[in-house]
HTML snippet that shows the backbone in 3Dmol.js (N, CA, C, O; Angstrom):
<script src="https://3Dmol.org/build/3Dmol-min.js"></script>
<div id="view" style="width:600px;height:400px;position:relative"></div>
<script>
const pdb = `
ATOM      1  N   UNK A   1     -21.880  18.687  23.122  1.00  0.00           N
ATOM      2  CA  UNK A   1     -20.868  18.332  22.134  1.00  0.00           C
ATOM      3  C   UNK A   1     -21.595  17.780  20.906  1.00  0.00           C
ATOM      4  O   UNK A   1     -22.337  16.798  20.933  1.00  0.00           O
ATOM      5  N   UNK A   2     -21.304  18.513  19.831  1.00  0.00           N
ATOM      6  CA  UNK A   2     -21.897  17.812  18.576  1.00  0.00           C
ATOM      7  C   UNK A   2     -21.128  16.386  18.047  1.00  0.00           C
ATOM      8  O   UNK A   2     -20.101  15.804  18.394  1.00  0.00           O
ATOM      9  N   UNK A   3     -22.301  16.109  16.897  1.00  0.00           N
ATOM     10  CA  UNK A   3     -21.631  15.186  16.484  1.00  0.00           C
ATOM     11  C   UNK A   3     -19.846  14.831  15.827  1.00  0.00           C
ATOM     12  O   UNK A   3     -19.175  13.807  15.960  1.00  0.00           O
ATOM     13  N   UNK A   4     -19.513  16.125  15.125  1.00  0.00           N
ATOM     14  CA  UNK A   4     -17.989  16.369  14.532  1.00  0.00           C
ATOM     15  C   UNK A   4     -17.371  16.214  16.010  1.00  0.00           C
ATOM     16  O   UNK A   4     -16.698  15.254  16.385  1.00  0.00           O
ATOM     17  N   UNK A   5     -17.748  17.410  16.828  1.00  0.00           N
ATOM     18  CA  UNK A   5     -16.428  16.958  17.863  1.00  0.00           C
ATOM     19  C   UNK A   5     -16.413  16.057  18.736  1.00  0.00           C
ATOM     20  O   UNK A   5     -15.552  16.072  19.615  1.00  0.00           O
ATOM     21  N   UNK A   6     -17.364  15.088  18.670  1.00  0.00           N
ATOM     22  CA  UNK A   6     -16.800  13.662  19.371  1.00  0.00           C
ATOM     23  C   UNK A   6     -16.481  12.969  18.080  1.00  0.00           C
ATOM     24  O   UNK A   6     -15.673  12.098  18.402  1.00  0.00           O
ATOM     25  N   UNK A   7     -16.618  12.921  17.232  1.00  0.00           N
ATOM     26  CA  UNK A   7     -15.787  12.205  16.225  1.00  0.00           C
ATOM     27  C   UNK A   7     -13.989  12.148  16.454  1.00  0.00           C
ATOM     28  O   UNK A   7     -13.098  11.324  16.658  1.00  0.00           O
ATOM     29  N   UNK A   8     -14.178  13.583  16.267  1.00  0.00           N
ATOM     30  CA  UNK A   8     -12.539  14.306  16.744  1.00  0.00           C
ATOM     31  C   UNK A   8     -12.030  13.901  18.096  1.00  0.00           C
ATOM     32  O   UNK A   8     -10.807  13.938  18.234  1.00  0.00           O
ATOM     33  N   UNK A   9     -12.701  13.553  19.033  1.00  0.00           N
ATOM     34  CA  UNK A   9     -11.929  13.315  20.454  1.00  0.00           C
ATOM     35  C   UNK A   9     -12.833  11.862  20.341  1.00  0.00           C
ATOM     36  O   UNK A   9     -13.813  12.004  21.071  1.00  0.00           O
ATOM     37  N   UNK A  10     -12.843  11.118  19.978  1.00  0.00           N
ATOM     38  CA  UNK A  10     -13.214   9.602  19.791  1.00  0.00           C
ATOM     39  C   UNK A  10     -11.742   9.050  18.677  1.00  0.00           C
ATOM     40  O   UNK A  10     -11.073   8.017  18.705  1.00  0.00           O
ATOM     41  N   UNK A  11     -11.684  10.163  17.855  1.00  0.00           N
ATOM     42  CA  UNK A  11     -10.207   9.763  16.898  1.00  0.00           C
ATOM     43  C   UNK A  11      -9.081   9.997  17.971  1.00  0.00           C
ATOM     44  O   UNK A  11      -8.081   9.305  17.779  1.00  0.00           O
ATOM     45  N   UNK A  12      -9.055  10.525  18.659  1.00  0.00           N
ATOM     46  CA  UNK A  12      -7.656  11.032  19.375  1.00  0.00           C
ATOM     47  C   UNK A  12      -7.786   9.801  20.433  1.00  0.00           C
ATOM     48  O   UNK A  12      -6.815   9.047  20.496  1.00  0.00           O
ATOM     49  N   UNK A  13      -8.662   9.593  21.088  1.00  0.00           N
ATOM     50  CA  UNK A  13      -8.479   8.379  21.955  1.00  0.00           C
ATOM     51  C   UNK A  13      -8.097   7.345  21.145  1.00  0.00           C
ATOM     52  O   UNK A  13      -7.107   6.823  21.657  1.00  0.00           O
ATOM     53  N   UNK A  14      -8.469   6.681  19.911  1.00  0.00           N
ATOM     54  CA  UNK A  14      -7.809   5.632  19.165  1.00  0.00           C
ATOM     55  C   UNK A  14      -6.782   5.707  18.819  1.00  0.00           C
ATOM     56  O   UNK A  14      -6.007   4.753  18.747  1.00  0.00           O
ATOM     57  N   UNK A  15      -6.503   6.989  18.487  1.00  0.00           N
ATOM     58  CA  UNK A  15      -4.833   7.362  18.087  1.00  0.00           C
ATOM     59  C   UNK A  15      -4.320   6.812  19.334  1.00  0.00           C
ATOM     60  O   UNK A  15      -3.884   5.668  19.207  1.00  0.00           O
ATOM     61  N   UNK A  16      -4.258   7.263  20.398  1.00  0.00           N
ATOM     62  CA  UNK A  16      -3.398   7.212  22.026  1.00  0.00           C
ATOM     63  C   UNK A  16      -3.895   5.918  22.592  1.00  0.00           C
ATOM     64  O   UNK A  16      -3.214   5.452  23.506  1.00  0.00           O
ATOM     65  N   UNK A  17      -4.981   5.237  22.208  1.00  0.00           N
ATOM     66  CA  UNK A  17      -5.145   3.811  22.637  1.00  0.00           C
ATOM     67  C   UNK A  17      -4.304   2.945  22.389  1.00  0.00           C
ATOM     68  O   UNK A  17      -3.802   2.718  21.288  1.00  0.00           O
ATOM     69  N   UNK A  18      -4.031   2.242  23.695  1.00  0.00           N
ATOM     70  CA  UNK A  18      -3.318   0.404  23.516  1.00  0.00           C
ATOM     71  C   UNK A  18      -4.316  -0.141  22.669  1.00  0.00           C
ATOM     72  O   UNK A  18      -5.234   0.474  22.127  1.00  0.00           O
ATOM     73  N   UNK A  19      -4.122  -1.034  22.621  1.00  0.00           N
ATOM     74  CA  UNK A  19      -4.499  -2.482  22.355  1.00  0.00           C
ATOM     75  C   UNK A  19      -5.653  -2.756  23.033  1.00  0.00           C
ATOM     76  O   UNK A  19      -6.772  -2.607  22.543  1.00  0.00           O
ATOM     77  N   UNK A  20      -5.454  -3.110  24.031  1.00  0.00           N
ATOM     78  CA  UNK A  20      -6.906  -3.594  24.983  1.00  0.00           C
ATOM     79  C   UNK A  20      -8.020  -2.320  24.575  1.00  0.00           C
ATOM     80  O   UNK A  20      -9.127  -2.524  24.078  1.00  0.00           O
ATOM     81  N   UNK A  21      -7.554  -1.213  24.849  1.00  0.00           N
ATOM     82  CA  UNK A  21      -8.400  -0.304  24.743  1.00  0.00           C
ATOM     83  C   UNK A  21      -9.522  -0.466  23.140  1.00  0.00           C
ATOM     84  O   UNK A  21     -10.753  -0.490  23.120  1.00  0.00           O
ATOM     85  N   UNK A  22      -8.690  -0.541  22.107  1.00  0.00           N
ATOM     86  CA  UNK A  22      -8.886  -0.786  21.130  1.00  0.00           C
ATOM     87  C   UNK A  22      -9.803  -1.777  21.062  1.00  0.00           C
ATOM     88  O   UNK A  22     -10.983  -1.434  20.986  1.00  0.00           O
ATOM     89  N   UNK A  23      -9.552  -2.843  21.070  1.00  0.00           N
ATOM     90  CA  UNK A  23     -10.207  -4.361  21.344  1.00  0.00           C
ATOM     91  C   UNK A  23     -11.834  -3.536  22.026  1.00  0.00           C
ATOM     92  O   UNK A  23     -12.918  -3.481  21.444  1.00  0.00           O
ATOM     93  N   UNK A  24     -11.477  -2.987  23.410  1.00  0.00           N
ATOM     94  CA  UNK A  24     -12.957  -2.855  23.930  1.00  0.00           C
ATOM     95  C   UNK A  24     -13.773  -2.168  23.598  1.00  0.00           C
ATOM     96  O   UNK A  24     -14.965  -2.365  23.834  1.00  0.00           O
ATOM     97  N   UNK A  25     -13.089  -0.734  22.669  1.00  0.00           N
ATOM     98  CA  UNK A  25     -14.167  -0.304  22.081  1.00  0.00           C
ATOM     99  C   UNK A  25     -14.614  -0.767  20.703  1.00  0.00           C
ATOM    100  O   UNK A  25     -15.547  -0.110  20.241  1.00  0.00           O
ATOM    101  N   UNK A  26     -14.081  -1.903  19.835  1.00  0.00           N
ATOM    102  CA  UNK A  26     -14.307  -2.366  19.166  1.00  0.00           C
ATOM    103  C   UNK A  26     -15.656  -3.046  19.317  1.00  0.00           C
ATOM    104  O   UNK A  26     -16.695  -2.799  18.704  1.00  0.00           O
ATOM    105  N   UNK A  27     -15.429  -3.945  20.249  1.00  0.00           N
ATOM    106  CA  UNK A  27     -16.892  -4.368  20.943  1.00  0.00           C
ATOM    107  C   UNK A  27     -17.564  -3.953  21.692  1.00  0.00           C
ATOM    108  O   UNK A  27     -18.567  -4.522  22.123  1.00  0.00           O
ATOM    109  N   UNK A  28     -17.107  -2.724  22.056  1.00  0.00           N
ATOM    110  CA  UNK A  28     -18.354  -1.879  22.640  1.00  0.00           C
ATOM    111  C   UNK A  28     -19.033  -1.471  21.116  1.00  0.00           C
ATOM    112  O   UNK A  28     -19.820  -2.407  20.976  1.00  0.00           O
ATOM    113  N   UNK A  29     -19.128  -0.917  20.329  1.00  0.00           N
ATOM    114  CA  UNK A  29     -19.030  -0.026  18.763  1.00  0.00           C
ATOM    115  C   UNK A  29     -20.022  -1.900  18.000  1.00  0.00           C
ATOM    116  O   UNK A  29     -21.213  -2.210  17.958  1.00  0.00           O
ATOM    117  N   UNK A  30     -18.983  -2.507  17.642  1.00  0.00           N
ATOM    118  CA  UNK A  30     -19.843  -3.993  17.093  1.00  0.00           C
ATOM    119  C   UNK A  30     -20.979  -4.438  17.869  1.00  0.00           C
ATOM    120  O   UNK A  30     -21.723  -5.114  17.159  1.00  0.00           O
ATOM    121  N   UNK A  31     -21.542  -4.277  19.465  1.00  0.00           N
ATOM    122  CA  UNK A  31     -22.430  -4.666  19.762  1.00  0.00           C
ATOM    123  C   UNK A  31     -23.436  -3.442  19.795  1.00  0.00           C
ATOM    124  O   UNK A  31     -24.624  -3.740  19.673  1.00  0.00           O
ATOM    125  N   UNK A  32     -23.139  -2.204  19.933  1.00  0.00           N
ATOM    126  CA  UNK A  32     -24.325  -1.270  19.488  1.00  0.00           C
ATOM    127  C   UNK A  32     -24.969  -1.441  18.294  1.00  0.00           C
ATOM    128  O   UNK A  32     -26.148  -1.140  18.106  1.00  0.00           O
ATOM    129  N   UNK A  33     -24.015  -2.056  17.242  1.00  0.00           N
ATOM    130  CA  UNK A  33     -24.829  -1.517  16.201  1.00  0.00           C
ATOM    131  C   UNK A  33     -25.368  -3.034  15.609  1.00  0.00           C
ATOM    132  O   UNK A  33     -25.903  -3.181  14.511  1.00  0.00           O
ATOM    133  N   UNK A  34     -25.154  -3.905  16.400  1.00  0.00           N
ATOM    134  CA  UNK A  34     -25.599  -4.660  16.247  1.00  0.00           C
ATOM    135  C   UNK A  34     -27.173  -5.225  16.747  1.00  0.00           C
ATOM    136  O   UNK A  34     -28.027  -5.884  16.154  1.00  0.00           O
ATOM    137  N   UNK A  35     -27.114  -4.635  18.121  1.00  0.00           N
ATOM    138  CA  UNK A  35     -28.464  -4.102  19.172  1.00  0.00           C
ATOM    139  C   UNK A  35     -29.247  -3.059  17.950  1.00  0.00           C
ATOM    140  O   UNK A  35     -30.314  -3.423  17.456  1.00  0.00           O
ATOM    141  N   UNK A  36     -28.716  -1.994  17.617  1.00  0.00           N
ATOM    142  CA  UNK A  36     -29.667  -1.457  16.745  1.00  0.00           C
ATOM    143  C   UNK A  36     -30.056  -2.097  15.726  1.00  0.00           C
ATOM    144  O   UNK A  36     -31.263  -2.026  15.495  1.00  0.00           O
ATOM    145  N   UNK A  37     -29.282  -2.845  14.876  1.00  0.00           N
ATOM    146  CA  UNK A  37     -29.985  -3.778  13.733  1.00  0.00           C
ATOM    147  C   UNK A  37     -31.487  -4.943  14.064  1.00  0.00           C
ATOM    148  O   UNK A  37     -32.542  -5.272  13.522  1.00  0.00           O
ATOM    149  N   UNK A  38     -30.698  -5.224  15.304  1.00  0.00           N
ATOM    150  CA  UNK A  38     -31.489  -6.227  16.238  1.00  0.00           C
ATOM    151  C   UNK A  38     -32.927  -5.700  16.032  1.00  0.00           C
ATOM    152  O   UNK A  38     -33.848  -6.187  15.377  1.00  0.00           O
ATOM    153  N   UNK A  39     -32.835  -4.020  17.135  1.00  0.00           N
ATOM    154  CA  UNK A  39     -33.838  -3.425  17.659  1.00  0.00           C
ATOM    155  C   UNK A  39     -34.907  -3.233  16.207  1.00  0.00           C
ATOM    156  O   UNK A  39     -36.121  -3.395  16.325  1.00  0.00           O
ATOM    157  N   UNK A  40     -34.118  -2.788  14.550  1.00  0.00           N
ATOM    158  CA  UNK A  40     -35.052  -1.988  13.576  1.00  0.00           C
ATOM    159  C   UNK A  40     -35.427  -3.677  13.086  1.00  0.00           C
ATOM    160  O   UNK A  40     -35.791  -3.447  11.933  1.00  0.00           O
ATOM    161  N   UNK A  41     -35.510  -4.635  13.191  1.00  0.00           N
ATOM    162  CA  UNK A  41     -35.946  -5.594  12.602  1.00  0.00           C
ATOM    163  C   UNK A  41     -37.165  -6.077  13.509  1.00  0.00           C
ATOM    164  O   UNK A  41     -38.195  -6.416  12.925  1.00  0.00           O
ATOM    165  N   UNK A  42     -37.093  -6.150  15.437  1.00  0.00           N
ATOM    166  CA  UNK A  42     -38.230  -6.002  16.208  1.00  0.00           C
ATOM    167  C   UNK A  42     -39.254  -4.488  15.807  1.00  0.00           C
ATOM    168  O   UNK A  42     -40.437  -4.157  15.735  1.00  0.00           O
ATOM    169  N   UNK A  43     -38.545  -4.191  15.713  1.00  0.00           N
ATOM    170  CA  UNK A  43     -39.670  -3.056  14.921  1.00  0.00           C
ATOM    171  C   UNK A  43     -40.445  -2.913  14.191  1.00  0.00           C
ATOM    172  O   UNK A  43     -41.537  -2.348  14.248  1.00  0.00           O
ATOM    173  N   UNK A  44     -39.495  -3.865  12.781  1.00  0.00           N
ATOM    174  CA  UNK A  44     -40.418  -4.208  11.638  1.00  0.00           C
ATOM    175  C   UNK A  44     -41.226  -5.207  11.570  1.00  0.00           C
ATOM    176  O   UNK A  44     -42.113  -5.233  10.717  1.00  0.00           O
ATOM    177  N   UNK A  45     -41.047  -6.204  12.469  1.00  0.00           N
ATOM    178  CA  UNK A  45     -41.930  -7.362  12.726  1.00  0.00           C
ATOM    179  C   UNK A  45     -42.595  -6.806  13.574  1.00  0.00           C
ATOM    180  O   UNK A  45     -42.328  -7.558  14.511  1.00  0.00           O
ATOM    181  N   UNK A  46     -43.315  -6.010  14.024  1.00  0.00           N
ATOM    182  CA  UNK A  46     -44.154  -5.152  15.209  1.00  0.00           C
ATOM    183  C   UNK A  46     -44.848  -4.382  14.689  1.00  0.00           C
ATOM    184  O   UNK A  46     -45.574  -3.578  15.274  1.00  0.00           O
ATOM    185  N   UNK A  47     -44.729  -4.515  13.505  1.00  0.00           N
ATOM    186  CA  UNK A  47     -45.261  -3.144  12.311  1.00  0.00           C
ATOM    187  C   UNK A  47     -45.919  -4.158  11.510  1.00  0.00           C
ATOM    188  O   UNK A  47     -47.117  -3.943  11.327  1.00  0.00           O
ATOM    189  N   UNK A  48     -45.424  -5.248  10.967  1.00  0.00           N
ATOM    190  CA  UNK A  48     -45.909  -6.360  10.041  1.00  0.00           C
ATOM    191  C   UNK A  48     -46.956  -6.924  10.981  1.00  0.00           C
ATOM    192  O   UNK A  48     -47.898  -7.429  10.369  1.00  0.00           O
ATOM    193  N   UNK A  49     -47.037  -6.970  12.130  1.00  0.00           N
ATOM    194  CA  UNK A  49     -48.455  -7.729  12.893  1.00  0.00           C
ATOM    195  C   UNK A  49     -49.385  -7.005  12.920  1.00  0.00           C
ATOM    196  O   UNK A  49     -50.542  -7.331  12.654  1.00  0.00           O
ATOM    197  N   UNK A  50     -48.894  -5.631  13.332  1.00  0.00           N
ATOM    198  CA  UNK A  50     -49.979  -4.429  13.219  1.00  0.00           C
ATOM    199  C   UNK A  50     -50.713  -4.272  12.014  1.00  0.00           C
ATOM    200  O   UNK A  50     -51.916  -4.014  12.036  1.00  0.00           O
ATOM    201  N   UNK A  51     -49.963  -4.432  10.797  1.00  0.00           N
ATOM    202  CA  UNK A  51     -50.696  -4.247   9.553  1.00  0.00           C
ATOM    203  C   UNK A  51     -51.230  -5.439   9.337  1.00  0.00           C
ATOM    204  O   UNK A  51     -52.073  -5.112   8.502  1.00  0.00           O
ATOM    205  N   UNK A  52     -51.391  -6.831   9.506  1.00  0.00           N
ATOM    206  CA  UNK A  52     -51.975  -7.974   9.488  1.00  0.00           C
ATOM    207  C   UNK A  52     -51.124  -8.934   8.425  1.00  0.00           C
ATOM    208  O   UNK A  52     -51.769  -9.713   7.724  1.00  0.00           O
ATOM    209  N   UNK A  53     -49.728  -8.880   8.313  1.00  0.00           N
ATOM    210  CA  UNK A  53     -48.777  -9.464   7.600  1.00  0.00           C
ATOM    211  C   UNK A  53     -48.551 -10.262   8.211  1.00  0.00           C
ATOM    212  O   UNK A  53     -47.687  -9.811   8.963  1.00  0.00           O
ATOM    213  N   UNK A  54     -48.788 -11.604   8.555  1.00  0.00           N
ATOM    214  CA  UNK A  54     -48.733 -12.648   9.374  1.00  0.00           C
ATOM    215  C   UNK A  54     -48.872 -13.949   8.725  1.00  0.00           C
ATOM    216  O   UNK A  54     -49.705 -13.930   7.818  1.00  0.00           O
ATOM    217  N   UNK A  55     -48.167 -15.336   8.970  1.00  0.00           N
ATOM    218  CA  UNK A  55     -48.541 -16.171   8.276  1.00  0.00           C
ATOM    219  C   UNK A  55     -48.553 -17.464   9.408  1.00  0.00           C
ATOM    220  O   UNK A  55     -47.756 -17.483  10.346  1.00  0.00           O
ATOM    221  N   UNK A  56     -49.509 -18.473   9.197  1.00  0.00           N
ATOM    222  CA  UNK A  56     -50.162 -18.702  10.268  1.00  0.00           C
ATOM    223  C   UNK A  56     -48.818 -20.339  10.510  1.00  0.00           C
ATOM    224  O   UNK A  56     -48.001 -20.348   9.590  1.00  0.00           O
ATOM    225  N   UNK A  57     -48.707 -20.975  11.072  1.00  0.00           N
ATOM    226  CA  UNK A  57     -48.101 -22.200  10.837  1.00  0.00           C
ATOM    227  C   UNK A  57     -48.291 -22.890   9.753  1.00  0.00           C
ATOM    228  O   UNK A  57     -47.305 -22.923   9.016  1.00  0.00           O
ATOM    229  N   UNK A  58     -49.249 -23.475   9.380  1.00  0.00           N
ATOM    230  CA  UNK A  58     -48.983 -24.264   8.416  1.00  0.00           C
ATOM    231  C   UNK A  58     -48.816 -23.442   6.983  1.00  0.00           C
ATOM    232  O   UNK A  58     -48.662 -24.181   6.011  1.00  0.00           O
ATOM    233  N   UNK A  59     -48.823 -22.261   6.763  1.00  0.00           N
ATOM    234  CA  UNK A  59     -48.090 -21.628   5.690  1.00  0.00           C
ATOM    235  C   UNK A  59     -47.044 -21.777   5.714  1.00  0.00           C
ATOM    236  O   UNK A  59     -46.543 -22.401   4.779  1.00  0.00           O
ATOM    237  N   UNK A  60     -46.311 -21.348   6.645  1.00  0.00           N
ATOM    238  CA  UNK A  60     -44.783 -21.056   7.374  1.00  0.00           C
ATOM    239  C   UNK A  60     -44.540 -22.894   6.657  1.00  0.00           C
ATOM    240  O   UNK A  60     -43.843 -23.046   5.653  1.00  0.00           O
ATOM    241  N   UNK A  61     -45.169 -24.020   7.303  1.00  0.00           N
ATOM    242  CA  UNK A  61     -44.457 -25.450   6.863  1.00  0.00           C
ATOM    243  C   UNK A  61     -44.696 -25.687   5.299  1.00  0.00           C
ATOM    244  O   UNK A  61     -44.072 -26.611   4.778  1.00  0.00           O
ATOM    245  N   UNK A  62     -45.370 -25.082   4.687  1.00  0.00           N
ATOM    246  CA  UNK A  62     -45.575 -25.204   3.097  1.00  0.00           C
ATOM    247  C   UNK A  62     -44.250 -24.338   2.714  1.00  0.00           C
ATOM    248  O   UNK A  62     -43.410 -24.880   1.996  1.00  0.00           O
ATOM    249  N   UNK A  63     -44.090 -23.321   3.065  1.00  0.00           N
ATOM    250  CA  UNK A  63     -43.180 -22.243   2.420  1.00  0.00           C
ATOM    251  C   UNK A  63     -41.841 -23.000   2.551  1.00  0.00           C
ATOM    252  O   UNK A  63     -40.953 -22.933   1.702  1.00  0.00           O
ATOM    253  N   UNK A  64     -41.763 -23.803   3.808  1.00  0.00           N
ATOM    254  CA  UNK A  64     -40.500 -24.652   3.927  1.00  0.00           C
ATOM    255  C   UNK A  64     -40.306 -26.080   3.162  1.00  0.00           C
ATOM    256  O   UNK A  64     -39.340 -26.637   2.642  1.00  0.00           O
ATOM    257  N   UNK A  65     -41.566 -26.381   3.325  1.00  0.00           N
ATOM    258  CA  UNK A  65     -41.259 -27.917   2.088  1.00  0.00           C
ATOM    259  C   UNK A  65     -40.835 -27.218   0.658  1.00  0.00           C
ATOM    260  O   UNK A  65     -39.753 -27.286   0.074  1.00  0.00           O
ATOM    261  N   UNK A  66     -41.757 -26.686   0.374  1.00  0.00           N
ATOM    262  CA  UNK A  66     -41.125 -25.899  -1.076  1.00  0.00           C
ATOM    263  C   UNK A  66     -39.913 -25.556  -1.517  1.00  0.00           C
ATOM    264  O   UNK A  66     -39.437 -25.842  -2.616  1.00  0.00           O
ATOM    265  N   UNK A  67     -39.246 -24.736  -0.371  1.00  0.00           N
ATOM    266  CA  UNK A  67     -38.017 -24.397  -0.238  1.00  0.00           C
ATOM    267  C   UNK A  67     -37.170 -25.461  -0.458  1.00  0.00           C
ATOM    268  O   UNK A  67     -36.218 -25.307  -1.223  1.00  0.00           O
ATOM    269  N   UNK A  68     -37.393 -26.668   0.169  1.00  0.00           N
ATOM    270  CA  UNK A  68     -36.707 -27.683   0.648  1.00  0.00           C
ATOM    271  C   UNK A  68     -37.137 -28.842  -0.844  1.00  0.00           C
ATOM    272  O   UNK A  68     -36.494 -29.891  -0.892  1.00  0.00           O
ATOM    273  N   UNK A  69     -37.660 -28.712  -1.399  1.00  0.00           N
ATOM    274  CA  UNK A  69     -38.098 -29.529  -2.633  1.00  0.00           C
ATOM    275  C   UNK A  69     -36.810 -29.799  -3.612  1.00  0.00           C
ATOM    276  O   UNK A  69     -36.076 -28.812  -3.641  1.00  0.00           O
ATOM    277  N   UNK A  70     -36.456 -30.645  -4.239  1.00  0.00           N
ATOM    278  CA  UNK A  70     -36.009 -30.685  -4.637  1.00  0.00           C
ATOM    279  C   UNK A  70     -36.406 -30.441  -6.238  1.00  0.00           C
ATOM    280  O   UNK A  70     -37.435 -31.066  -6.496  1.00  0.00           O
ATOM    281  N   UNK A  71     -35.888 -29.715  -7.382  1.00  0.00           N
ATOM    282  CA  UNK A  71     -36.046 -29.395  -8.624  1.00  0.00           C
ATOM    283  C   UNK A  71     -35.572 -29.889  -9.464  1.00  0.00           C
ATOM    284  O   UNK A  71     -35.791 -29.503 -10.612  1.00  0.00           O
TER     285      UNK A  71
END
`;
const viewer = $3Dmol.createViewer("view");
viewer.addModel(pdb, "pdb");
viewer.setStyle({}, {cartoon: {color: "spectrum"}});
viewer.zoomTo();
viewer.render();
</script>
């Protein structure tokens, strides 16, 4: 099944869905793509160590006093 026709029979189940139904695939649907956001950001921090983009602790506590400074 391609992508169009589960679109099409993913619409027809929402059409004919209750409520509950609705609700669960709501959060079934909000936590995938939330797991994937999750997953491409472990990715990119997995990619940033590999390339040597790293900052050691006491950078990390400078970058925060700064932040935190008042102007």
């Amino acid at each position: 099944m391609d992508g169009l026709e589960l679109r099409r029979e993913l619409h027809e189940y929402i059409d004919i869905g209750d409520s509950q139904f609705l609700k669960t695939l709501h959060k079934t649907a909000k936590n995938y793509i939330e797991q994937k956001r999750l997953d491409r950001m472990i990715a990119e921090g997995e990619e940033d160590i590999k390339e040597g983009r790293l900052h050691s602790q006491s950078d990390v506590q400078k970058m925060i006093e700064d932040w935190t400074k008042e102007k």
